[in-house]
N, C-alpha and C positions, 0 to 999 in steps of 0.2 A: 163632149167632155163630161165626164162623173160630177155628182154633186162633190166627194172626194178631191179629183182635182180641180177644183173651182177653187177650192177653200184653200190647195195647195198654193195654186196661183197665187190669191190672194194674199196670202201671209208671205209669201217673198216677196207682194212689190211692197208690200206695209214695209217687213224689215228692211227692203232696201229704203224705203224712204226714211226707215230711221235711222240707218246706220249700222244695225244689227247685224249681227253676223249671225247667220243660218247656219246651224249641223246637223243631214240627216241623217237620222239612228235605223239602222237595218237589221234586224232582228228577230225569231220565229218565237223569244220568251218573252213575252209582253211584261213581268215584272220587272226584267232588264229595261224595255222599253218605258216604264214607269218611270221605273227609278233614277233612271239616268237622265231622264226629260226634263226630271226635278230639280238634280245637282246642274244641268246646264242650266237653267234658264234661273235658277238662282244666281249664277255665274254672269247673266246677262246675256245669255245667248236666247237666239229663237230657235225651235225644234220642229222637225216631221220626222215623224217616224212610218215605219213600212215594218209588215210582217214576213215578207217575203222581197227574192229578190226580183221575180217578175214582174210583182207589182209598182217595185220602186225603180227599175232600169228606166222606164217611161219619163216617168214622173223627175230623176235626174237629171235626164237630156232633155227637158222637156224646161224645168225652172232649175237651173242648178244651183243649190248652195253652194255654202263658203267651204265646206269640207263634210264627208260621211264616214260615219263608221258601223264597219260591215262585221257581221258574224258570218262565219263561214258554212256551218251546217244549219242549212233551210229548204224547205220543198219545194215545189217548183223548178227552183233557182238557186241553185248555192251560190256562198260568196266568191267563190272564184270564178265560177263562170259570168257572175254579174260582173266581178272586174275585170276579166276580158272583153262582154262587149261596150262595158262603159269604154273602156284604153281604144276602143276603136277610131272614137271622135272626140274624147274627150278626157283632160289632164285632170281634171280635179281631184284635189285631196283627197290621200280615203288613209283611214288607220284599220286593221285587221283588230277584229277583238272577237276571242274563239278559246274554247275549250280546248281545242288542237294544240299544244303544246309543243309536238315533236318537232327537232331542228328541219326536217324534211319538210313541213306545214309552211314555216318561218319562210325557207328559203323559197319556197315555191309560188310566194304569197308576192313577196317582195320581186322576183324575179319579173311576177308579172306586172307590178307595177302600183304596189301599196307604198306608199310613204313611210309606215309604220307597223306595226303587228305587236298588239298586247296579248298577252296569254290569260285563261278565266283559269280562279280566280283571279280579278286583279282589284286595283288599288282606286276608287273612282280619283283619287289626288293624283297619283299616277296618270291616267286618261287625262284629265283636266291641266295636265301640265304638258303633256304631248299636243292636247290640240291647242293649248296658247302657242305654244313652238313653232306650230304648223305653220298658224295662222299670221302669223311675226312674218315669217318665211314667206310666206307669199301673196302676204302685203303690196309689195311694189309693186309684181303684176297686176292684182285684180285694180289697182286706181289707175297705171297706165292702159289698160283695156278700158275704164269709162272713160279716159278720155283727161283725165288730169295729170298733173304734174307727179314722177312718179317719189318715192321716197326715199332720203337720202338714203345710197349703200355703201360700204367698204370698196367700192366696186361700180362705177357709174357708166368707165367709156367702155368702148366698144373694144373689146379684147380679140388680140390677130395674132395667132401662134401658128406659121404654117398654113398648114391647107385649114384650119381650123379657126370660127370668127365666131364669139358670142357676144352679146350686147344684154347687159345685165336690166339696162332700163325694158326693154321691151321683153325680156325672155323668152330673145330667138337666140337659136342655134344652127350654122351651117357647116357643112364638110365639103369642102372641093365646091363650094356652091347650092351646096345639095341642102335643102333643112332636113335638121333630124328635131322630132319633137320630144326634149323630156319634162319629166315631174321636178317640180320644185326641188327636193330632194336629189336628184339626178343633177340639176341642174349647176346648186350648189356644192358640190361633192367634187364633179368637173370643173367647175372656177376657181375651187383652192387650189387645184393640180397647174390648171393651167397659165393660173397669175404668174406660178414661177418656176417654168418646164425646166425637167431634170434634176429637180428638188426633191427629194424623198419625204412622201408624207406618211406616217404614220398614222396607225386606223385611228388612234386618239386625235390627232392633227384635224381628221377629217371627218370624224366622229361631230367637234368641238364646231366646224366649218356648216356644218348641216345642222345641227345641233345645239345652237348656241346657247342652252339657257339650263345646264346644267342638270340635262334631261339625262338618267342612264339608258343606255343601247348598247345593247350586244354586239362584241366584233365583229359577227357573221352578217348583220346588218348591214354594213361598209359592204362588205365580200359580195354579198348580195348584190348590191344596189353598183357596184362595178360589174359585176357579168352583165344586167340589166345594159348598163350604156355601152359595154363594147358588143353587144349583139344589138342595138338599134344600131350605132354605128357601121358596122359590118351592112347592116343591112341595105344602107349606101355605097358602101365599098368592103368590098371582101377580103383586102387585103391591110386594112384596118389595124395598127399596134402603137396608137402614138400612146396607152397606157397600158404601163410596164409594171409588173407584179417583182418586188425583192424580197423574196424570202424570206421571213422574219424579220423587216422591216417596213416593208409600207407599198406603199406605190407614191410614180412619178408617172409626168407625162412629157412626153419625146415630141419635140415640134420638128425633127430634121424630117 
């Protein structure tokens, strides 16, 4: 192990022994990385940052923080390919923050499995209100993984629609028996649908569901983030459509 990740090590168990929440900052313009070290940890967060993404994929799986946020154009390693092989073994948070702009970037980002995507310029208030979001959000997992009691949700027993069973406290997900693993995001988006199958929700409905703190997101973000779960879905069964797309209004999900 690097004198680098010693020091890594070290400051996740510090944070965790304080309670801190860890975010790490992935990034190839170290002034970003400056800058944004400052606004978080004024915020009361702890940071590590990486200049690339091969250097921090290790270092990830390796001490995972509470949530990272990735730039997408970096050497080595771009941020896509780090968040394909981090999605390999691991859900952790991640918000996109990139120069990349175009809706193709957005969509391809999310697809594969970002929580979020800010565009550069952006807002540090902005960022700093997406990762309180996040991190609200996926709260009740990370204390039921150590091992405690987990926190109250809108949403506590174990939800049975069909071939379909999620259990909000532990955030598992099964199909026919099968788990499918999603992102916090994913996860929440599917429990609004599923609470009350054949309800038409609205990308605002479901926006507000993942969403809850009066963060903006783009509609194509919802859009997104439904291709995402019916292609892990499928990937257990291929004949997969308990979420139904209506046309200028929303989606519902089908438990027959």
């Amino acid at each position: 192990m690097t004198q680098a990740q010693e020091s890594s090590a070290t400051e996740a168990q510090n944070s965790a022994a304080d309670g801190q929440r860890t975010i790490a900052l992935v990034d190839d313009d170290r002034n970003i990385l400056t800058t944004l070290s400052i606004a978080l940890q004024a915020e009361g967060y702890a940071t590590r940052v990486y200049s690339d993404g091969e250097a921090a994929l290790a270092a990830l799986l390796q001490n995972p923080p509470d949530l990272a946020v990735f730039d997408i154009k970096m050497p080595r390693m771009d941020g896509m390919e780090l968040l394909q092989k981090l999605r390999e073994s691991s859900d952790l948070p991640v918000i996109f923050l990139t120069s990349k702009d175009q809706e193709e970037d957005e969509e391809a980002g999310l697809a594969m499995g970002a929580d979020d995507y800010i565009a550069k310029p952006f807002s540090q208030r902005l960022l700093l209100a997406r990762i309180r979001a996040i991190l609200r959000r996926a709260a009740p997992l990370a204390e039921t993984s150590e091992g405690a009691a987990p926190m109250p949700t809108a949403q506590t027993e174990v939800i049975v629609r069909g071939r379909l069973a999620m259990d909000p406290a532990r955030h598992q997900v099964t199909w026919d028996g099968k788990a499918v693993s999603l992102t916090v995001t994913e996860f929440l988006i599917l429990e609004a649908l599923a609470i009350r199958p054949g309800v038409i929700k609205s990308r605002n409905q479901l926006m507000d569901a993942a969403y809850p703190d009066d963060v903006f997101v783009d509609d194509r973000t919802v859009d997104s983030h439904i291709k995402r779960l019916r292609r892990k879905f499928r990937a257990v069964d291929p004949d997969f459509g308990a979420i139904e797309t209506l046309y200028g209004a929303g989606y519902s999900f089908s438990d027959g």
